[in-house]
LUMDONU-847954 format. One line per 2 residues: number of its first residue (from 1); their letters; for each residue x, y, z of C-alpha. Coordinates in Angstrom, 3 decimals. Layout:
N
NUM	a	X:Y:Z; ... .
END
This chain:
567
1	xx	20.012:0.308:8.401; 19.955:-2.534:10.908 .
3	xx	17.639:-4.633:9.368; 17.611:-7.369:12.406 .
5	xx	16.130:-4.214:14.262; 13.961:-3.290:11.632 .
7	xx	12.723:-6.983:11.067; 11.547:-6.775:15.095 .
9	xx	10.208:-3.542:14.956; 7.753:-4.570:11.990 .
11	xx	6.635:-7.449:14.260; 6.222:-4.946:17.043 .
13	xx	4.194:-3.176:14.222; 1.695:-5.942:14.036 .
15	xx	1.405:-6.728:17.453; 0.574:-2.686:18.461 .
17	xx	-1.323:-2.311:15.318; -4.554:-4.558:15.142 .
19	xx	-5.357:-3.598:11.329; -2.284:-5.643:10.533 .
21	xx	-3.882:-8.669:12.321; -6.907:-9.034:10.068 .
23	xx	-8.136:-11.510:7.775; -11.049:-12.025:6.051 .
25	xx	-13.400:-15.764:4.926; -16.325:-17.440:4.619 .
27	xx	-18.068:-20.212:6.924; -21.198:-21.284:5.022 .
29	xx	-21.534:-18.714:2.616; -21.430:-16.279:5.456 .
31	xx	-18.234:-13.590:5.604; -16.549:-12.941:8.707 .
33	xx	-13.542:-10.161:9.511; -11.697:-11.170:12.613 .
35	xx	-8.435:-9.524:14.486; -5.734:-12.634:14.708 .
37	xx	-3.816:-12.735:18.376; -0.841:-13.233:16.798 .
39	xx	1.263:-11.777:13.698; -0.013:-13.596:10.728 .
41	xx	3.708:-13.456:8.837; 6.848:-11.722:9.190 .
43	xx	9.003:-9.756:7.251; 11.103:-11.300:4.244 .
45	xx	14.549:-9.852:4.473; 16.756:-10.647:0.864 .
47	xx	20.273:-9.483:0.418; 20.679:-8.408:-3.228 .
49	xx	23.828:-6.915:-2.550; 26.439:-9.937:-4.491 .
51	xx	23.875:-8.684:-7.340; 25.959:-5.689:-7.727 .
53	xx	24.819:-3.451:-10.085; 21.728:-5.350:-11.186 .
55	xx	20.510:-5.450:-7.581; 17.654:-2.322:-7.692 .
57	xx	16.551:-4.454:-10.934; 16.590:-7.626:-9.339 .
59	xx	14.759:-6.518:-6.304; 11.967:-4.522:-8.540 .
61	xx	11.666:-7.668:-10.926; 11.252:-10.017:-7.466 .
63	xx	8.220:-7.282:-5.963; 6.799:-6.947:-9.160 .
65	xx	5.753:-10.678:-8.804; 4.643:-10.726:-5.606 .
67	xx	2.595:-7.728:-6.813; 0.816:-10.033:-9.134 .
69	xx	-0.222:-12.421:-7.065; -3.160:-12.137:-5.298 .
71	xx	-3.139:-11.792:-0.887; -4.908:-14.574:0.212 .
73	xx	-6.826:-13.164:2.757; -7.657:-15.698:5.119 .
75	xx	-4.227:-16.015:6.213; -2.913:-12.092:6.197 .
77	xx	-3.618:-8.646:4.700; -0.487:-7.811:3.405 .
79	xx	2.664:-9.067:2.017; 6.230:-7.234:3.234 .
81	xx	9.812:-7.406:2.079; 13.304:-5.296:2.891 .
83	xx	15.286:-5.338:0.475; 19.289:-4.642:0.521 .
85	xx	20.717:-3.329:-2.473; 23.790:-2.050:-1.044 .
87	xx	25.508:-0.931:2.124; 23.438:2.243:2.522 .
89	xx	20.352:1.551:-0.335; 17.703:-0.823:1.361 .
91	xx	14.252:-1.037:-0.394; 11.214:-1.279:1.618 .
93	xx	7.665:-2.895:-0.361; 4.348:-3.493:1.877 .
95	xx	1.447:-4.290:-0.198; -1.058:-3.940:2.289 .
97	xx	-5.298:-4.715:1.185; -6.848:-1.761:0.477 .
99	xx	-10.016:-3.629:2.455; -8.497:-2.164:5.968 .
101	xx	-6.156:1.233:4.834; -6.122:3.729:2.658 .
103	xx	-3.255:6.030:1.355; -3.597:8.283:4.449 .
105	xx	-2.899:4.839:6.354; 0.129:4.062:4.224 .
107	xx	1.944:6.982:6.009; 0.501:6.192:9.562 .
109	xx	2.237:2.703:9.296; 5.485:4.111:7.653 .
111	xx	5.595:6.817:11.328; 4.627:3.741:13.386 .
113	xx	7.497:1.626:11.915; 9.923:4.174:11.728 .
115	xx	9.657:5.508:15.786; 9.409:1.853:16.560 .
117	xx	12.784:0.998:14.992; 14.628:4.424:16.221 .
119	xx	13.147:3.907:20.300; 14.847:0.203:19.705 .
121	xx	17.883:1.512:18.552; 18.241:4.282:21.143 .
123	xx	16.576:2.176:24.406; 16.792:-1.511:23.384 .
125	xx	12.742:-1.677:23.589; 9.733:-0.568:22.015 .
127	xx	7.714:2.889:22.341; 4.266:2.887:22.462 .
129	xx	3.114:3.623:19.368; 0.333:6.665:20.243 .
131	xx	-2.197:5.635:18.024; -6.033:4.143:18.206 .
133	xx	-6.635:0.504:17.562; -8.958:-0.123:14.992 .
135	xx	-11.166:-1.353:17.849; -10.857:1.791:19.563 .
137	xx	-11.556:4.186:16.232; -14.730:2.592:15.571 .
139	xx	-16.170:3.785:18.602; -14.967:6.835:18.185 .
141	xx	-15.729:7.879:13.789; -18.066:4.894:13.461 .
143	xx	-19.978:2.388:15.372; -19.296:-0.921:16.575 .
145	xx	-23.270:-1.504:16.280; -25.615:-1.815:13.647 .
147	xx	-27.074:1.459:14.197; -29.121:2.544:11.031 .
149	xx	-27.816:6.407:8.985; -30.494:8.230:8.179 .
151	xx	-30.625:8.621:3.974; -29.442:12.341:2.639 .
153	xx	-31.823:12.844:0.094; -29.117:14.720:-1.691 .
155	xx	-27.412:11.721:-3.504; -30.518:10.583:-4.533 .
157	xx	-31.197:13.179:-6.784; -28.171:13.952:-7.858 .
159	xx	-27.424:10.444:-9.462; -31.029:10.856:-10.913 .
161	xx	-30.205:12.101:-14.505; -26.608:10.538:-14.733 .
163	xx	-25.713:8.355:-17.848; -25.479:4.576:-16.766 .
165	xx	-23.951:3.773:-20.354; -20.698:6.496:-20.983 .
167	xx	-18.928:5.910:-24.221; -15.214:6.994:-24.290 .
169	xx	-14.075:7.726:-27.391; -17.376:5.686:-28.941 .
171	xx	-15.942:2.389:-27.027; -18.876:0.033:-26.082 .
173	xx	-16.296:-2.752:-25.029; -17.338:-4.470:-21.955 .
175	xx	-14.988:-3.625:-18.771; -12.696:-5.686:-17.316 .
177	xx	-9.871:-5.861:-14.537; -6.800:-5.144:-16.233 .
179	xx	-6.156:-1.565:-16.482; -3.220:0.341:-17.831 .
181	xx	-1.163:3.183:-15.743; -0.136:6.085:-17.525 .
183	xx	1.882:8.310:-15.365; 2.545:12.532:-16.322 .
185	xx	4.693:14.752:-14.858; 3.418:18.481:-16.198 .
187	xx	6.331:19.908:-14.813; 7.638:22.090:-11.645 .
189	xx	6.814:25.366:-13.661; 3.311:24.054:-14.932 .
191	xx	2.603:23.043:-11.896; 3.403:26.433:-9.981 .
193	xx	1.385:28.313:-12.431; -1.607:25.649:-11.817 .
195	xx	-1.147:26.575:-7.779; -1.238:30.290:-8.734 .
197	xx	-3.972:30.259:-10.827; -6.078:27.984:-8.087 .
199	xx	-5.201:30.305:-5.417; -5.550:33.869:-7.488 .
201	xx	-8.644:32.686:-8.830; -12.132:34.424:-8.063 .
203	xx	-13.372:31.308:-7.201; -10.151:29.959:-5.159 .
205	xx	-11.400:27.979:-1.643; -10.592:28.352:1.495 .
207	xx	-7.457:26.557:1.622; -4.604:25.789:-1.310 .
209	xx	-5.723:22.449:-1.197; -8.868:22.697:-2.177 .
211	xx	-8.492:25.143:-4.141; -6.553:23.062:-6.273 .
213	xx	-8.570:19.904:-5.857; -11.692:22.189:-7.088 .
215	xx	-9.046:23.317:-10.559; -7.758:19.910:-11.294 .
217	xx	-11.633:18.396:-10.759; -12.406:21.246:-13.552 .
219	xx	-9.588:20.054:-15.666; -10.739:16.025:-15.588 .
221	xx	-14.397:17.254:-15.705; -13.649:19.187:-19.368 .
223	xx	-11.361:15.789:-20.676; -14.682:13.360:-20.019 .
225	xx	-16.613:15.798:-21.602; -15.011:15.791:-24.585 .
227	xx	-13.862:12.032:-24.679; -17.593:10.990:-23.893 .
229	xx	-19.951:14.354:-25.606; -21.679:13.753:-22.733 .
231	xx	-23.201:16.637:-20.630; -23.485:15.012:-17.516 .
233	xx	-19.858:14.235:-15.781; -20.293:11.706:-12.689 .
235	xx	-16.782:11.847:-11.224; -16.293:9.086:-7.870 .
237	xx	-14.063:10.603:-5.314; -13.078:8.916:-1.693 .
239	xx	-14.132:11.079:1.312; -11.674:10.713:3.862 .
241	xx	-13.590:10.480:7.684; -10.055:11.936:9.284 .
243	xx	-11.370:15.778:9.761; -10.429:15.415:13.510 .
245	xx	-6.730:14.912:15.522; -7.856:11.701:16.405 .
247	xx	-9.151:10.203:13.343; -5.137:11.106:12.050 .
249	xx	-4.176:8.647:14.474; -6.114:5.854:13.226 .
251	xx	-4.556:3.608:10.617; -7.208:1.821:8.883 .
253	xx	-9.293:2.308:6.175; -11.666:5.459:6.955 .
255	xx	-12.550:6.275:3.306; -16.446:6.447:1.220 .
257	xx	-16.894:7.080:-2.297; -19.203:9.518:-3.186 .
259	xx	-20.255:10.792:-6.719; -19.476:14.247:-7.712 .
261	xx	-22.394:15.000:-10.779; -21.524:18.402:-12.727 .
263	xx	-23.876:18.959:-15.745; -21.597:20.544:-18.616 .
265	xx	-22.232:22.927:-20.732; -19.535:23.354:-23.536 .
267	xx	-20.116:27.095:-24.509; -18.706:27.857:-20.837 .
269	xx	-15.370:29.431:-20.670; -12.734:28.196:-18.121 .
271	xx	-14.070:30.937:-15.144; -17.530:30.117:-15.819 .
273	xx	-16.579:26.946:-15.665; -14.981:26.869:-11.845 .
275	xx	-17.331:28.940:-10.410; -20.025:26.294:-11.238 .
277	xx	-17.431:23.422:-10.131; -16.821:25.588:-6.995 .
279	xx	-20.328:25.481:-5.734; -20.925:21.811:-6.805 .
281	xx	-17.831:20.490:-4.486; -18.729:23.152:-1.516 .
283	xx	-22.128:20.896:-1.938; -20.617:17.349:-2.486 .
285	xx	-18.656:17.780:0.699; -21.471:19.533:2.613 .
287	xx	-23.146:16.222:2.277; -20.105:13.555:2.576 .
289	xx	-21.686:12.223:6.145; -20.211:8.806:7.015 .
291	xx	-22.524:5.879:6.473; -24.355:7.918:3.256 .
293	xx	-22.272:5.653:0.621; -24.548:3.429:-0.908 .
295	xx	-24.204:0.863:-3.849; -27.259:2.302:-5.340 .
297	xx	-25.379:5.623:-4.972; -22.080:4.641:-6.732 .
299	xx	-24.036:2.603:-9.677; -22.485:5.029:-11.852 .
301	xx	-18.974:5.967:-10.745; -17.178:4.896:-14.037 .
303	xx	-14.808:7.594:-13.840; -12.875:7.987:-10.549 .
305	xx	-10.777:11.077:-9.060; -7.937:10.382:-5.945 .
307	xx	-6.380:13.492:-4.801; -3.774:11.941:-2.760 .
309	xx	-1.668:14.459:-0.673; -1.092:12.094:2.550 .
311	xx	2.392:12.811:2.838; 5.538:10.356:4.375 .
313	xx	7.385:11.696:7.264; 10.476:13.391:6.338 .
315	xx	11.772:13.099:9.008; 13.249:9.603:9.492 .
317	xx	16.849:9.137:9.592; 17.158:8.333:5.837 .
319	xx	16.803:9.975:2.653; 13.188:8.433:1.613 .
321	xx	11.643:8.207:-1.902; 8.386:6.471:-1.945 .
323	xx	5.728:5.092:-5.162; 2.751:3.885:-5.342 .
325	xx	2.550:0.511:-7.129; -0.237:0.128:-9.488 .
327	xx	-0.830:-4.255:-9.655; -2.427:-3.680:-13.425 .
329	xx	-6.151:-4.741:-11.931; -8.634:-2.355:-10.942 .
331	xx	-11.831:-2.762:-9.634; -14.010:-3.520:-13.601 .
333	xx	-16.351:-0.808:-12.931; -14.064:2.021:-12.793 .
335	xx	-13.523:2.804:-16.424; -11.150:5.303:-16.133 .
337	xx	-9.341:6.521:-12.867; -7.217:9.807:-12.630 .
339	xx	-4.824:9.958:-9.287; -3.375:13.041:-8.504 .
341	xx	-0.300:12.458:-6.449; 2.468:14.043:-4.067 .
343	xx	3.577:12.240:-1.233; 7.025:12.666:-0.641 .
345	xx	6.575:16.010:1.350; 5.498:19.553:0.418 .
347	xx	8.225:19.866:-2.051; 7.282:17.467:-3.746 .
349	xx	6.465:18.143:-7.538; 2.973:16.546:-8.036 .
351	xx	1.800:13.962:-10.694; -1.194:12.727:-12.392 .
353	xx	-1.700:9.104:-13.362; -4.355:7.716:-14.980 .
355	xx	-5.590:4.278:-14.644; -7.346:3.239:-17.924 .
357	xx	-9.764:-0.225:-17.683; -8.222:-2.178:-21.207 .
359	xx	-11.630:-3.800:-22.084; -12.785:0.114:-22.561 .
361	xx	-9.486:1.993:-23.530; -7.618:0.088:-26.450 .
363	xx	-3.949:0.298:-26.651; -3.933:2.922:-29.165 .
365	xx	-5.625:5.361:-27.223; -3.343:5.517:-23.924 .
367	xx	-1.265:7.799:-25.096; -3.715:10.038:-27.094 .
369	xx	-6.121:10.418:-23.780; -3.269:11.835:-22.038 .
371	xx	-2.356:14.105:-24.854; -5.678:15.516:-25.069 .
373	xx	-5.932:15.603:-20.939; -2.474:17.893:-21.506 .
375	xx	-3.776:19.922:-24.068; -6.982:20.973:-21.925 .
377	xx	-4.431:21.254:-19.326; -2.270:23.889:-21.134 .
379	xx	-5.311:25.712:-21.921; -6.049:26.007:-18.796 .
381	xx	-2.918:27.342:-17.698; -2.780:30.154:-20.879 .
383	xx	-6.196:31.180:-19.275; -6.912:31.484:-23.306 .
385	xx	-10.380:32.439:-24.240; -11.744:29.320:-25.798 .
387	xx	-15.309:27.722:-24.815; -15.049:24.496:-23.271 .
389	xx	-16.420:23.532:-27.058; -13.476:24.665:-28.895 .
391	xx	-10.110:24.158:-26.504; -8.211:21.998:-29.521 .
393	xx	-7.169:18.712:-28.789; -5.878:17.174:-31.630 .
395	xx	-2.223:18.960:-32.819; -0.507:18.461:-29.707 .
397	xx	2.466:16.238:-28.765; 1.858:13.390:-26.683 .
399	xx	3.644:13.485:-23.097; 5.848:10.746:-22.640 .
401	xx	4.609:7.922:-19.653; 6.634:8.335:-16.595 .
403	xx	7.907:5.304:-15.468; 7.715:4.489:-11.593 .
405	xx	11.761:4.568:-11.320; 11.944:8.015:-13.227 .
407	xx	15.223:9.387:-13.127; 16.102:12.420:-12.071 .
409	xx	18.985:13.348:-13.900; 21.247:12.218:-16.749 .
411	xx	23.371:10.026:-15.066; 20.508:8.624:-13.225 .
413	xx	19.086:7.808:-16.990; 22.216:6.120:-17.726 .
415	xx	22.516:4.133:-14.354; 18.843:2.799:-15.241 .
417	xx	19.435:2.112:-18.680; 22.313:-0.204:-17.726 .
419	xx	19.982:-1.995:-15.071; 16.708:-2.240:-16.882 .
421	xx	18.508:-3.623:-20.194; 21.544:-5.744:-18.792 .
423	xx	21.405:-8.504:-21.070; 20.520:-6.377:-24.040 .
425	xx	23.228:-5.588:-26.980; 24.175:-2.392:-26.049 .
427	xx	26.696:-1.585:-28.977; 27.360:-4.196:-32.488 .
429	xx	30.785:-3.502:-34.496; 31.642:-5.620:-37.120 .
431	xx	30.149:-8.781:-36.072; 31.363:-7.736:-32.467 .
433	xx	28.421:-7.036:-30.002; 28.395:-6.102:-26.644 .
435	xx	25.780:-6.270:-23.889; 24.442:-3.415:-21.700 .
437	xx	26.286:-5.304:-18.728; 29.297:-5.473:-20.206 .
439	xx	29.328:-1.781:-21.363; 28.854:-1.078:-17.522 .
441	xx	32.003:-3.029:-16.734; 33.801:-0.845:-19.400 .
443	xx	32.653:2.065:-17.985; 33.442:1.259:-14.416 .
445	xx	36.822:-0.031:-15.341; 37.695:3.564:-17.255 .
447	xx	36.202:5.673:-14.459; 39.061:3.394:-12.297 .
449	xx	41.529:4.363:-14.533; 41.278:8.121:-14.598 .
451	xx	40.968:7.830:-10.379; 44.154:5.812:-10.581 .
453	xx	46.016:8.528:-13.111; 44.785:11.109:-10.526 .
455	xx	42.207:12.787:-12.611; 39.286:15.136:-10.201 .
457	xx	35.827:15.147:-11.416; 35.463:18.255:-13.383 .
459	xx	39.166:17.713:-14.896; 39.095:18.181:-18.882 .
461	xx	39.604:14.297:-20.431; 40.278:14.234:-24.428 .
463	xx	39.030:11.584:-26.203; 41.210:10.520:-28.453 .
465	xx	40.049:7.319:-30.885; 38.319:5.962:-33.904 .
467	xx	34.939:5.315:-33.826; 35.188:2.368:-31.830 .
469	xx	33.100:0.770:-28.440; 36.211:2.389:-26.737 .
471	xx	35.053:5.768:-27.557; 31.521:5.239:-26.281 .
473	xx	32.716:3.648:-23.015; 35.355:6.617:-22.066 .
475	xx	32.795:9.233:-23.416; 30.297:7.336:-20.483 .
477	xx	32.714:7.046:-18.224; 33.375:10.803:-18.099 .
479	xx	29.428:11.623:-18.108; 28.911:9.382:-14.997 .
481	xx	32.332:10.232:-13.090; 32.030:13.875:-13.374 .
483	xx	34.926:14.425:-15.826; 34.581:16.823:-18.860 .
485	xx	35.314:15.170:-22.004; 36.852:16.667:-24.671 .
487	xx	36.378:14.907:-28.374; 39.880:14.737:-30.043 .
489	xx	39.317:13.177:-33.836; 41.579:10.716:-34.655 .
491	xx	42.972:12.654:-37.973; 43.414:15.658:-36.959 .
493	xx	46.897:17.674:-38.077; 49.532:17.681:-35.337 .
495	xx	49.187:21.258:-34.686; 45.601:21.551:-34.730 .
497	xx	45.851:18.444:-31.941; 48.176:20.305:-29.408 .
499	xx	46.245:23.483:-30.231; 43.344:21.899:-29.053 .
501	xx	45.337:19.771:-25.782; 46.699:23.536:-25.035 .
503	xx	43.582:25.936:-25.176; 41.095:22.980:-23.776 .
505	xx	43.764:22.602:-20.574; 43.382:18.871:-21.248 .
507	xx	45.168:16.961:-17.858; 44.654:13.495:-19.237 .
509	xx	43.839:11.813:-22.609; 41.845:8.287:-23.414 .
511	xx	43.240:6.783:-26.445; 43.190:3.653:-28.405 .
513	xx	46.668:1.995:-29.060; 46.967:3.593:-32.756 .
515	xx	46.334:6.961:-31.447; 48.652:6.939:-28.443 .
517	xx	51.587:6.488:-30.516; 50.987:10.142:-32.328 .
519	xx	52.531:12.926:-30.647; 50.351:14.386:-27.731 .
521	xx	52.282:17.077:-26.772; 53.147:15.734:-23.148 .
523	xx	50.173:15.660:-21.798; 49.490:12.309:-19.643 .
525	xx	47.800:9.418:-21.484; 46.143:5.858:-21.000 .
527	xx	44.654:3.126:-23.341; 41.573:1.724:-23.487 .
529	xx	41.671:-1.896:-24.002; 38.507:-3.983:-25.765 .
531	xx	39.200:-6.678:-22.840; 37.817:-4.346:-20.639 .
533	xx	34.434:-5.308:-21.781; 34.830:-7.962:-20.340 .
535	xx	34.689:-7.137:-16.658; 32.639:-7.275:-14.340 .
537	xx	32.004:-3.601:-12.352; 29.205:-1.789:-10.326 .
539	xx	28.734:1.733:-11.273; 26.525:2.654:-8.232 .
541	xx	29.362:3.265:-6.260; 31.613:5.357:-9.070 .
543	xx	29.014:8.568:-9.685; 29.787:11.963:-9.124 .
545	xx	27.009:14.222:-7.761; 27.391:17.253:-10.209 .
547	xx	25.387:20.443:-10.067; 23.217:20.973:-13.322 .
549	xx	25.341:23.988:-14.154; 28.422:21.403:-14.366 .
551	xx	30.284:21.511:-17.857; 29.530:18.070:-19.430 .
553	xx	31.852:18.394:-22.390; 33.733:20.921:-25.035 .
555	xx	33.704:20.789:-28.083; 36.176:22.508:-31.084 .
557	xx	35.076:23.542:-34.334; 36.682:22.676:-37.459 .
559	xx	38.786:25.614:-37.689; 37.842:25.996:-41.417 .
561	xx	37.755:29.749:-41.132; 40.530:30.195:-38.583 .
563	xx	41.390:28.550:-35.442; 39.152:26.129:-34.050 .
565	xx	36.534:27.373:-31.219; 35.811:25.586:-27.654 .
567	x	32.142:25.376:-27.117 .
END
């Protein structure tokens, strides 16, 4: 990435993209929105690169402050930094007001920047961006006038019976800002069945989407039940105003809420159940005319619903992972917020988050709401015959939050472990302790060694040591350069040793200097010294990409009945 070119083309952004010009104030009590001429701030670029393998931590610790603090508006609507973490890593963060885009917007921008930055790199000048101006997309979705909507009767009476006063879980606690994320992953295979089931379903919609939209709607609909007792589910979902080619051109924030009211009844099984939900969203959206919003309309949305599918462009020149940051505020009336989530293309494995207001949701109940969410869930997805009524919610394991940097695989764990707890004791022997940091540079250091000593990733490595730090580091150093380690105990008989060197086609063995002078049958060795602790050393640069059917490790078995066993 050149990120000169990509600091000019995010000024071009601005420049072609009025939304990015706002700001918003007050002259005598009286608000005003205006579009600035000019570019209100640039882009921060910040090397983290001499950071070395700290430098993904660094950077998320640095946006994770910014995050906090709030935009101030009457200077500029968002807040943007590129970050360099290495050679080929760069992290992008725009925190952008949610009072001129929404996450349809998010990818709009992302398109904008990213043809910007590859018509500079190919021409030496800027495309124009074919997209409408705010300016331009009010004439054409809104109005630029004060032009009166005429009232749908429709909200009006379906807000009529809805509960002003829900109690989850009993809680009476008066709402505030600060809200807790909760993030689930059901799975790739849960989440297939849930798209089968959606589409198979007698009361599937016309597209996937909605289809799943209406399932997931029934799925959140049955948890408030339950949580509350209440009959009456008022669910607040944005209604995006992009149904034409041109509104997807529009970057801005072209979004009402609207109340979705379902009225319960828990002796309903799960098909009764989305046939009812099926007609009530065929309705909500029937009636989801711009300009219908109201405040008297949305009294009552405690509990709010995001089905976010806007999806990045995949295809930029680099390998792109996005995430949503959640700042830990949300708006005090929403109670309790569900997103569902997939926006890194259509192969994407959705999520659901859950947003829960902490003056309403007490610590202790975080993890149990999304246990009992899962457990209706997995009902659900059994298609078992329960009533709404008696779907059990208690005996279930709790899921396990996702964090935002879940890793994908093992050695990604690892990797993040290292980062996330650098200056945390990572191992303690005998009044010797060792940081998380310094583990790294053992591991790096090893993984150097076996390149040096000619070792390939998949070769078979014995580990051959007392229970030392030592041990730990080689047996990480094989796990995150692709080497197959082999356990070799430190007393084990001569002949059971080079029984084991033979049939395990060890090429190369770790040991400690105690255990190298034994006899290891020929095969090549090296020692592991405690200095190497020591060292500093990245690891980013020292993985292996291995397939998931890779061989991690063999182990022997005692050979008490016979010969030992490779397993």
């Amino acid at each position: 990435l050149d990120h000169l070119v990509f600091e000019k083309s995010f000024d071009e952004l601005c420049q072609q993209l009025s939304v990015m010009r706002f700001r918003f104030g007050k002259i005598s009590e009286e608000a005003y929105q205006e579009i600035m001429p000019d570019q209100p701030a640039p882009l921060v670029y910040l090397d983290f690169c001499n950071e070395a393998s700290r430098a993904k931590e660094k950077a998320i610790e640095h946006f994770q402050n910014r995050l906090r603090s709030p935009l101030d508006m009457e200077q500029c609507v968002y807040d943007a930094v590129l970050y360099k973490l290495g050679q080929e890593h760069h992290l992008f963060y725009l925190n952008i007001h949610h009072l001129v885009t929404d996450a349809f917007s998010s990818t709009v921008v992302w398109k904008a920047l990213c043809d910007l930055y590859l018509s500079h790199l190919e021409t030496k000048s800027f495309c124009s961006l074919d997209l409408y101006s705010y300016e331009e997309s009010l004439g054409i979705f809104g109005s630029t006038q004060n032009v009166p909507v005429k009232p749908n009767p429709f909200w009006k009476e379906s807000v009529q019976n809805v509960n002003k006063n829900l109690e989850f879980y009993g809680n009476k606690s008066v709402s505030e800002t600060k809200a807790k994320q909760l993030r689930i992953r059901p799975g790739e295979e849960k989440m297939k069945q849930l798209f089968l089931l959606a589409t198979e379903s007698s009361s599937r919609s016309l597209t996937t989407e909605m289809s799943v939209f209406q399932y997931i709607i029934c799925l959140y609909a049955t948890f408030i039940y339950r949580i509350t007792g209440d009959n009456n589910v008022t669910i607040g979902i944005p209604v995006q105003n992009r149904s034409s080619f041109k509104a997807k051109k529009s970057p801005g924030l072209w979004a009402e809420l609207y109340p979705l009211v379902l009225q319960i009844k828990g002796n309903w099984n799960q098909e009764e159940l989305l046939a009812y939900t099926k007609e009530q969203v065929f309705n909500f959206f029937k009636n989801s005319q711009p300009g219908n919003s109201t405040a008297e309309v949305n009294a009552n949305n405690s509990a709010i619903f995001n089905f976010i599918t806007a999806q990045f462009d995949q295809n930029s020149p680099w390998e792109v992972q996005s995430d949503w940051l959640h700042p830990g505020d949300n708006d005090p009336s929403h109670l309790l917020r569900c997103h569902y989530f997939q926006m890194d293309g259509p192969d994407a494995i959705p999520e659901l988050w859950f947003d829960f207001n902490q003056g309403v949701f007490p610590e202790e109940s975080w993890q149990a709401a999304t246990d009992q969410f899962m457990a209706i869930f997995d009902s659900f997805l059994k298609q078992e015959d329960w009533t709404l009524d008696q779907i059990p919610l208690a005996a279930q394991k709790i899921p396990e939050p996702l964090s935002s940097e879940a890793p994908q695989d093992l050695v990604e764990v690892l990797l993040n472990t290292f980062l996330v707890n650098a200056d945390q004791e990572a191992l303690i022997q005998e009044g010797l302790s060792y940081t998380f940091e310094e583990l790294s540079g053992a591991v790096g250091s090893i993984i150097d060694q076996l390149k040096q000593s000619e070792c390939k990733p998949g070769d078979h490595i014995g580990l051959y040591f007392e229970r030392s730090p030592e041990y730990i580091a080689s047996l990480l150093a094989c796990l995150i350069g692709g080497y197959v380690f082999v356990p070799l105990e430190s007393t084990l008989p001569p002949n059971r040793l080079k029984y084991i060197l033979q049939q395990a086609q060890i090429q190369y063995v770790l040991c400690s200097e105690a255990t190298s002078e034994k006899d290891l049958g020929g095969v090549n060795h090296g020692i592991v010294q405690p200095i190497l602790f020591k060292r500093a050393q990245s690891l980013q640069d020292l993985t292996c990409p291995q397939s998931m059917d890779s061989p991690a490790y063999i182990l022997f078995t005692s050979g008490s009945t016979g010969k030992p066993k490779g397993v």
